[in-house]
C-alpha positions, 0 to 999 in steps of 0.5 A: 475504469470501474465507476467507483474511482480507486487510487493511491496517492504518494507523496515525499516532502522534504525534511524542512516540510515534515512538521507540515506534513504531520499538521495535514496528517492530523486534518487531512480527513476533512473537506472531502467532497465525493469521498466515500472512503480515506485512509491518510498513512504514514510510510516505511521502508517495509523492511520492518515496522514500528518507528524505527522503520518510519519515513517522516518525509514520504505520506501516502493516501488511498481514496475510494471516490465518485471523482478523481481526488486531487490534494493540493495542499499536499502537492503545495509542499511535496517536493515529488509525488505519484498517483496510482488509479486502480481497479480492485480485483480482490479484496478480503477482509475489512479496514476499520471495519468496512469493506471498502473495495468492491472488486470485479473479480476480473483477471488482468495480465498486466501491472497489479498491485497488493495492499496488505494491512492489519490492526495488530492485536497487542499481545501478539506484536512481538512474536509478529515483529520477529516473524516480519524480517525474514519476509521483507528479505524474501520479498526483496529479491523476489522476481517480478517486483517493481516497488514496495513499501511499508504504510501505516495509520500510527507508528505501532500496531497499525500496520501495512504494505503497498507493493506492485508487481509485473504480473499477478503470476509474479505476486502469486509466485512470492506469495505461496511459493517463497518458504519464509512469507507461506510460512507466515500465513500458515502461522497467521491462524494459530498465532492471531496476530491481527484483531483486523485485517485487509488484503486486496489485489488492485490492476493499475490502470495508471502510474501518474506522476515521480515513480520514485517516490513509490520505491521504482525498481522497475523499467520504462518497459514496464511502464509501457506494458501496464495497461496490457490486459 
């Protein structure tokens, strides 16, 4: 593990918790001791976005800290939850205008997760829109996925993905070999669809907790091989 403590934190509540879950949405970035960065987001199911494609009963957090973060006052109310200690490989861009990832540049063999989120520029999200349900069919089926969401900070214009893959080889091959998604990036400089945008690519140290709740398609073995390098 990298000094830096990196990780994602998912939770899925039921239905009856979810005014409480907005309630801790709203204070949940006080009283972080030894956080040095938080995003509180809300999730989808990533085959679209804006509120149509809302979960209300799945949250999720990514942290950059000194420590190992816990949440128990989300814990107290999720009926399941899993968390993801990452080590960031890349990361390009920024997230409200920090760099907060700072990557080792390493290469891994094993599990690797990407994050992807933007700030949509308003004159630019209907053309966006159109071009996102194409991609979500292509990342669907593409070979080597494990799990995939879509995350947000508000229901429109904030936007983003979590997804985790068996191999960078597997996220490599989706990203510029599957026609509609390389079609999107060569569109993504003419178009300007984003007026902030972030990409990073993470190896997952550890899976800790309900796969589930991350949208597991994935297999015990997988499981087993994550720390491969």
């Amino acid at each position: 593990m990298t000094a830096t403590q990196v990780s994602l934190h998912v939770w899925r509540v039921p239905r009856r918790a979810v005014g409480s879950a907005l309630l801790r949405m709203a204070f949940a970035r006080r009283h972080l001791p030894g956080v040095r960065f938080a995003k509180f987001l809300g999730t989808g199911t990533g085959l679209g976005f804006g509120p149509g494609d809302a979960d209300l009963t799945r949250y999720a957090a990514v942290t950059v800290s000194d420590r190992p973060v816990t949440f128990p006052a989300w814990d107290r109310i999720a009926a399941h939850s899993a968390r993801l200690d990452l080590e960031p490989l890349v990361s390009r861009g920024e997230w409200s205008g920090r760099s907060p990832f700072q990557p080792t540049g390493r290469r891994t063999e094993g599990m690797v997760l990407a994050l992807t989120r933007a700030r949509l520029r308003p004159t630019r999200a209907i053309r966006f829109w159109r071009a996102i349900p194409a991609v979500a069919r292509e990342v669907a089926t593409a070979p080597g996925l494990l799990a995939r969401f879509g995350v947000g900070e508000a229901p429109i214009g904030w936007q983003g993905t979590v997804s985790v893959w068996r191999s960078t080889t597997d996220l490599t091959a989706f990203a510029y070999r599957q026609p509609e998604h390389r079609a999107a990036i060569a569109r993504t400089p003419a178009d300007r669809w984003y007026a902030e945008e972030l990409f990073a690519r993470f190896a997952v140290h550890d899976i800790i907790g309900d796969r589930t709740v991350l949208g597991w398609t994935g297999t015990e073995q997988d499981i087993q091989e994550r720390t491969k390098r």
